[in-house]
C-alpha positions in Angstrom: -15.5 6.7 18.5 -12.7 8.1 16.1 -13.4 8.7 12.5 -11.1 9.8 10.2 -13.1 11.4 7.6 -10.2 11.9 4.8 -7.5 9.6 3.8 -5.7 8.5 0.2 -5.2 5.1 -1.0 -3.0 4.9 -3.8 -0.2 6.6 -5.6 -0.4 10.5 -6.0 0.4 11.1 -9.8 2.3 14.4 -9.6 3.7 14.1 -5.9 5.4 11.8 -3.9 2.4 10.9 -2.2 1.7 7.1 -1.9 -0.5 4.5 0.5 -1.6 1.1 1.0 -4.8 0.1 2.8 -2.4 -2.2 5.2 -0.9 1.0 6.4 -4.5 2.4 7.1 -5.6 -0.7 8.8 -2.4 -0.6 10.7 -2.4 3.6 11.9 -6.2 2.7 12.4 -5.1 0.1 14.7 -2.2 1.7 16.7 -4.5 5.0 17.4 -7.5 3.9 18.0 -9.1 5.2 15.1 -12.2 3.4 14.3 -13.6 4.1 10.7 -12.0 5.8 8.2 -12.9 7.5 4.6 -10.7 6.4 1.8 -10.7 7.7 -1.5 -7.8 7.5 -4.4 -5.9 10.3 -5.1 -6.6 12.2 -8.1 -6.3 10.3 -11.3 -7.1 10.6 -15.3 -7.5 6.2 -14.9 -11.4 6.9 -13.0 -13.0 3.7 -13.0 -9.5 1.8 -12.1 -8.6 3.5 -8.8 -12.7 4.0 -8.5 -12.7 -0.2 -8.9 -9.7 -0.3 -6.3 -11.3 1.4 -3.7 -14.2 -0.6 -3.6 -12.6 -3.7 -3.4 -10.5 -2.5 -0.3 -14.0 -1.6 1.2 -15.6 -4.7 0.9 -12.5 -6.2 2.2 -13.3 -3.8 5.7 -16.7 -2.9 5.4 -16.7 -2.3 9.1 -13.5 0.2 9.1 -13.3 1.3 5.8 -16.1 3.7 4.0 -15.3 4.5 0.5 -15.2 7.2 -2.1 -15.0 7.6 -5.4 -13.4 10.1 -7.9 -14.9 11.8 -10.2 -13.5 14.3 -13.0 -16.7 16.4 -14.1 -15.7 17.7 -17.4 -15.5 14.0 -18.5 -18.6 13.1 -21.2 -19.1 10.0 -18.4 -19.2 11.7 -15.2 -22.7 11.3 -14.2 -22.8 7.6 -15.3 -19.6 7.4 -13.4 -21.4 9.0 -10.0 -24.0 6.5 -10.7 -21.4 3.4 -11.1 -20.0 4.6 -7.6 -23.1 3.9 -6.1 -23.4 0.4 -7.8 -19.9 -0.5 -6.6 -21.3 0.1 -2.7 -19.1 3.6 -2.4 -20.4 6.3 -0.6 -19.1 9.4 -1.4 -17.7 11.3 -4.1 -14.0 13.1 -4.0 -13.0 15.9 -6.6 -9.9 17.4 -7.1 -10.6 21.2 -8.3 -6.9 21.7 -9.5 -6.2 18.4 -11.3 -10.0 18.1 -12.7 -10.7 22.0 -12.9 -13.7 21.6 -11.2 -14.5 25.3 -11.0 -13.8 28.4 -13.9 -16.0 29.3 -17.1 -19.0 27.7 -17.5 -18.4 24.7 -15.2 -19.9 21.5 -15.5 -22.2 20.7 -12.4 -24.5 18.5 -13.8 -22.4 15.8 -11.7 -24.0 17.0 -8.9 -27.4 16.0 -9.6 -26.7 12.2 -9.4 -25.1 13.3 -6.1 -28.2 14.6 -4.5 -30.4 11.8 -5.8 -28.1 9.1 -4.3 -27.5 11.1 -0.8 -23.5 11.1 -1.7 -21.5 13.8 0.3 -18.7 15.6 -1.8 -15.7 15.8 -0.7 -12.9 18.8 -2.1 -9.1 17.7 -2.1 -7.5 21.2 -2.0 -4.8 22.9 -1.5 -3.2 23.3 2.0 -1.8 26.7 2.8 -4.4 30.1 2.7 -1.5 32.2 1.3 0.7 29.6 -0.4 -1.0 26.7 -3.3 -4.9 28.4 -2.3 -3.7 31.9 -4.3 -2.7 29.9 -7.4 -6.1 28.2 -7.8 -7.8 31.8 -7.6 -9.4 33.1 -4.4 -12.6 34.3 -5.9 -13.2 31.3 -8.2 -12.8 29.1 -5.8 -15.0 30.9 -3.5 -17.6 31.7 -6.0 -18.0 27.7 -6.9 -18.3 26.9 -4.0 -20.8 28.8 -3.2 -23.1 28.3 -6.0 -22.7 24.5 -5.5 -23.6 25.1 -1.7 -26.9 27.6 -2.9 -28.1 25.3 -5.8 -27.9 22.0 -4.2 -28.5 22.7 -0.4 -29.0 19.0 0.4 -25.8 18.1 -0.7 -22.8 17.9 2.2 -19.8 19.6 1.0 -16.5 19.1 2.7 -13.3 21.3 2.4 -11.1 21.9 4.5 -9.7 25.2 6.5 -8.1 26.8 3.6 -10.8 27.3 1.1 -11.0 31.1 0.6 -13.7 32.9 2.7 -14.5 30.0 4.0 -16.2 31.7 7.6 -18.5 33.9 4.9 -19.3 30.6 3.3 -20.0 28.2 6.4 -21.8 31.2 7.9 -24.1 31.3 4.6 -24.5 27.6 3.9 -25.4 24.9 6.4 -24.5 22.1 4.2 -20.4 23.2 3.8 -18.4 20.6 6.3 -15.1 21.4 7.5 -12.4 18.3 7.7 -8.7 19.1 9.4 -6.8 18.1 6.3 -3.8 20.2 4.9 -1.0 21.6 6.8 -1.9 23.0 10.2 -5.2 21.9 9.1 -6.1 21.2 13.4 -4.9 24.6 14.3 -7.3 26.3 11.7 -10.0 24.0 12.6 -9.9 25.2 16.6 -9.9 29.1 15.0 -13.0 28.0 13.2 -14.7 26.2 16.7 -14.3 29.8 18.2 -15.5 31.9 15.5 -18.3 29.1 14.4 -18.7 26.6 17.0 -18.1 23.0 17.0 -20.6 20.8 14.9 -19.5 21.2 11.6 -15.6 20.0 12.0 -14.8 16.7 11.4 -11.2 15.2 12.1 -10.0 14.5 8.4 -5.7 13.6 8.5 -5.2 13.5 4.3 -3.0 10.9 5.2 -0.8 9.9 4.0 0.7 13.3 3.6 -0.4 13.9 6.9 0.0 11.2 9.8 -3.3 9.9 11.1 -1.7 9.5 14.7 -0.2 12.9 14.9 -3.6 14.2 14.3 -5.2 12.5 16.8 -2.7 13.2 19.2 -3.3 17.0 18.3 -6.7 17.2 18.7 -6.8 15.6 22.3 -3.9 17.9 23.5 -6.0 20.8 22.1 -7.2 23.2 25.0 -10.8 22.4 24.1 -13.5 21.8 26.2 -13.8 17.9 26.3 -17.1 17.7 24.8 -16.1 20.0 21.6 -12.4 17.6 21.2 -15.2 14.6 21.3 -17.2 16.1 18.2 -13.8 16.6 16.1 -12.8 12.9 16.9 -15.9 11.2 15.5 -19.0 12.8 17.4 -19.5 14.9 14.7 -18.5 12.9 11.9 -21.0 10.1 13.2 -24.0 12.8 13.6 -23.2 14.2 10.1 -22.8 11.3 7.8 -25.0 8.6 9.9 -26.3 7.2 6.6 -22.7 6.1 5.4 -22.1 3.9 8.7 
């Protein structure tokens, strides 16, 4: 099984980011990708693109499993985590530079409906560790993180390669989750297999700004033992998040 644990339906509202879920369906199709997560991109309009995402889902409920977006310095967002859960979605996506998740004070109260209702959280960040990841602050990012990780343990939380310190953190916290997304996200995922083994990264593309195809293509060229490019593909994805199949 392939499982694309990361992908964008939608239209990206400060880059030229934009996807259909027919041109999911179809990638899914061509490379034998079976399941994919979709979530919208980052957006002030919540319940709208939350609403659109789970009508795709229940369109596909076999190949589609579907997120939701929450910004948690709304007044609403733990009623909005709840009405995720009511629509049938079954994760929750935030976007820590176009929400400001982390900083002063921040507002984690979110995260309680989170843990009640089993939902993993999913980070959209940046994509390059010297590049967009030093403009969001290193040690804020990494301090956030890691309270989230140490006050709510049961919670999964996905990021992907770039998140600052991120071997300190996965070393610390069982419940961080690495997905491949971001530029030469694959690469830095196969660094990560060698310095932290295998059963924590997921194959995530970020598509569209990254093609689904490519990345499968890149993982099973990948001088991996066969058994650890399996686990990337889906193995992993399947073990980790078994409730949301």
């Amino acid at each position: 099984m392939i499982v694309d644990i990361h992908a964008h339906i939608g239209h990206h509202p400060l880059m030229d980011f934009k996807q259909t879920p027919e041109e999911i369906l179809r990638d899914m199709e061509k490379y034998g990708i079976d399941v994919t997560f979709v979530m919208p991109f980052p957006s002030m309009k919540i319940q709208e693109v939350n609403d659109r995402i789970a009508a795709v889902v229940k369109e596909h409920p076999d190949r589609l499993i579907g997120f939701g977006c929450v910004d948690p310095n709304a007044d609403g967002a733990l009623e909005e985590v709840e009405r995720i859960v009511s629509l049938g979605l079954k994760g929750v996506m935030l976007d820590p530079e176009f929400h400001r998740v982390f900083g002063r004070s921040p507002k984690i109260e979110f995260m309680v409906p989170c843990m009640d209702n089993n939902l993993p959280v999913l980070f959209n960040n940046p994509n390059s560790e010297t590049g967009e990841s030093e403009s969001m602050g290193r040690e804020t990012y990494y301090n956030g993180l890691n309270q989230l990780a140490y006050k709510f343990p049961e919670v999964r939380l996905v990021v992907n390669t770039f998140w600052p310190r991120i071997k300190e953190l996965m070393r610390t916290h069982r419940n961080i989750i690495i997905d491949t997304g971001g530029r030469n996200g694959i690469t830095s995922g196969v660094g990560l297999v060698k310095d932290l083994g295998p059963t924590r990264i997921c194959f995530g593309s970020e598509s569209p700004q990254n093609h689904p195809g490519l990345g499968v293509k890149e993982i099973r060229t990948l001088k991996l033992a066969p058994v650890y490019r399996e686990l990337l593909l889906g193995k992993n994805a399947k073990r980790i998040f078994r409730d949301l199949f």
